[in-house]
C-alpha positions as CSV (number, residue, x, y, z in Angstrom):
1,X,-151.0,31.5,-80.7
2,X,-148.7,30.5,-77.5
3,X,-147.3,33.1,-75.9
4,X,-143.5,33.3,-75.0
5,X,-142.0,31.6,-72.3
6,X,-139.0,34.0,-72.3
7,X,-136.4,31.1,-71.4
8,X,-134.7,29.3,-74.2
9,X,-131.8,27.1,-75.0
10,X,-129.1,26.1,-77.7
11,X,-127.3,23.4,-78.3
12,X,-123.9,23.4,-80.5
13,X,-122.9,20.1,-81.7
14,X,-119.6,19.7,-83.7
15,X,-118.1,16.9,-85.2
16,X,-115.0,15.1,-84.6
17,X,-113.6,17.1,-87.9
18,X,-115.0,20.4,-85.9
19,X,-117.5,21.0,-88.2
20,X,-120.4,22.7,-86.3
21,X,-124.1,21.2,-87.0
22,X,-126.0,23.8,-88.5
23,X,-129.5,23.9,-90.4
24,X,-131.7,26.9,-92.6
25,X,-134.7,27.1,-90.1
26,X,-137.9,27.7,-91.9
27,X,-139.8,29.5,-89.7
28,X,-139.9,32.9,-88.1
29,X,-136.4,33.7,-87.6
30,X,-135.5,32.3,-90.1
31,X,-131.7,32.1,-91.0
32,X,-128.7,28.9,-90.0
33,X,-129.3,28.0,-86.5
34,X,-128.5,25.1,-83.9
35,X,-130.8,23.4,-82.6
36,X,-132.4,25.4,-80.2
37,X,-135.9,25.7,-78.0
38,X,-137.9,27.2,-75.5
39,X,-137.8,25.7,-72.5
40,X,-141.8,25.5,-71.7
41,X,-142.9,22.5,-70.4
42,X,-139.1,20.4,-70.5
43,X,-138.8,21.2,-66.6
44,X,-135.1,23.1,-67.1
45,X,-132.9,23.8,-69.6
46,X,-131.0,20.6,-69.3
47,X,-134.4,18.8,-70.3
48,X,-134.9,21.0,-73.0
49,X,-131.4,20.9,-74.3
50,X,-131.4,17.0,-74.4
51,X,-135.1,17.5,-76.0
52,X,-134.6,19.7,-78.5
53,X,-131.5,17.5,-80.3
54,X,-134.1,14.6,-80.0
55,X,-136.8,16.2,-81.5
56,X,-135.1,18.8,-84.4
57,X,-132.2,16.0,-85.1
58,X,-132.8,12.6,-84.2
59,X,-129.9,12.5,-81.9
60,X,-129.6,11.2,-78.5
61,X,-127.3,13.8,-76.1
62,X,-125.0,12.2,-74.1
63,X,-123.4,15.1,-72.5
64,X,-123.9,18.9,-72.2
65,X,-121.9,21.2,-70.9
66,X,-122.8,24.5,-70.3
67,X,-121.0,27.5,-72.0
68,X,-123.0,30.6,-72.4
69,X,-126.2,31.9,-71.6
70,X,-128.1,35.4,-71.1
71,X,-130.6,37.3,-72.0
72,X,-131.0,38.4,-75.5
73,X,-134.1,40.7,-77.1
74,X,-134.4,38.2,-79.9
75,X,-137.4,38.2,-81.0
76,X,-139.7,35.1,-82.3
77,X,-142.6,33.4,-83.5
78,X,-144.9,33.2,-79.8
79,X,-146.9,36.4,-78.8
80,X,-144.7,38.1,-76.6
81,X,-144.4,36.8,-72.5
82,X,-144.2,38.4,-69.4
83,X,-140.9,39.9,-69.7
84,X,-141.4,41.5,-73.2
85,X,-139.9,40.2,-76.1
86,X,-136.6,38.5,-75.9
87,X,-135.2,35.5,-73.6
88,X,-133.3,34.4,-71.3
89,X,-131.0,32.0,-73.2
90,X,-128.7,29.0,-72.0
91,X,-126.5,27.5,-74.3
92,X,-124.8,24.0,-74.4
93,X,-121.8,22.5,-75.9
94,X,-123.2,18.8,-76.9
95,X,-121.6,15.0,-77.7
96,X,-124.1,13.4,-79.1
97,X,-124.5,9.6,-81.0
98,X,-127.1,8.3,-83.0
99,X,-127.4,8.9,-87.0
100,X,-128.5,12.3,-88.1
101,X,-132.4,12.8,-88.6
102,X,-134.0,15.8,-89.1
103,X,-137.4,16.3,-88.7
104,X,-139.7,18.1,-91.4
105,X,-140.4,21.7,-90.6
106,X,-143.5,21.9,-87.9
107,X,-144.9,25.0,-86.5
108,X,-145.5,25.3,-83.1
């Protein structure tokens, strides 16, 4: 099992209606959720913003704007990291194009 990197990201998407884009994860937490990450190996949260819309959604980011970030004691599915359990989140407001996509549910 990996252990915890501590740094994660979200991305909210809405739609032109200002419907937010929301799915039931499946895994540890589960519960409605953007798409969201750890940052791990992306290089910066930007990277894994951008990353994590590709690879959850099918959608290709083509703008994100920061609007919140912190750290929270959330807890999640990786052994716990060097800072305990929780992370330092940063959290983007998204446009995004491309049709919608989800990928099945993998653990990781």
């Amino acid at each position: 099992m990996k252990s915890c990197d501590n740094t994660s990201v979200g991305v909210i998407i809405t739609d032109h209606q200002g419907r937010y884009l929301m799915f039931d994860r499946a895994t540890f937490p589960v519960g409605a959720a953007p798409a969201a990450g750890h940052i791990d190996h992306h290089g910066g949260a930007e990277a894994a913003g951008r990353a994590e819309v590709e690879e959850e959604l099918g959608l290709t980011v083509t703008s994100l704007t920061p609007v919140t970030g912190g750290w929270r004691d959330n807890p999640c599915r990786r052994r716990p990291g060097a800072r305990g359990t929780g992370h330092g989140w940063t959290v983007y407001q998204a446009t995004v194009t491309g049709d919608l996509t989800p990928r099945a549910c993998v653990m990781s």
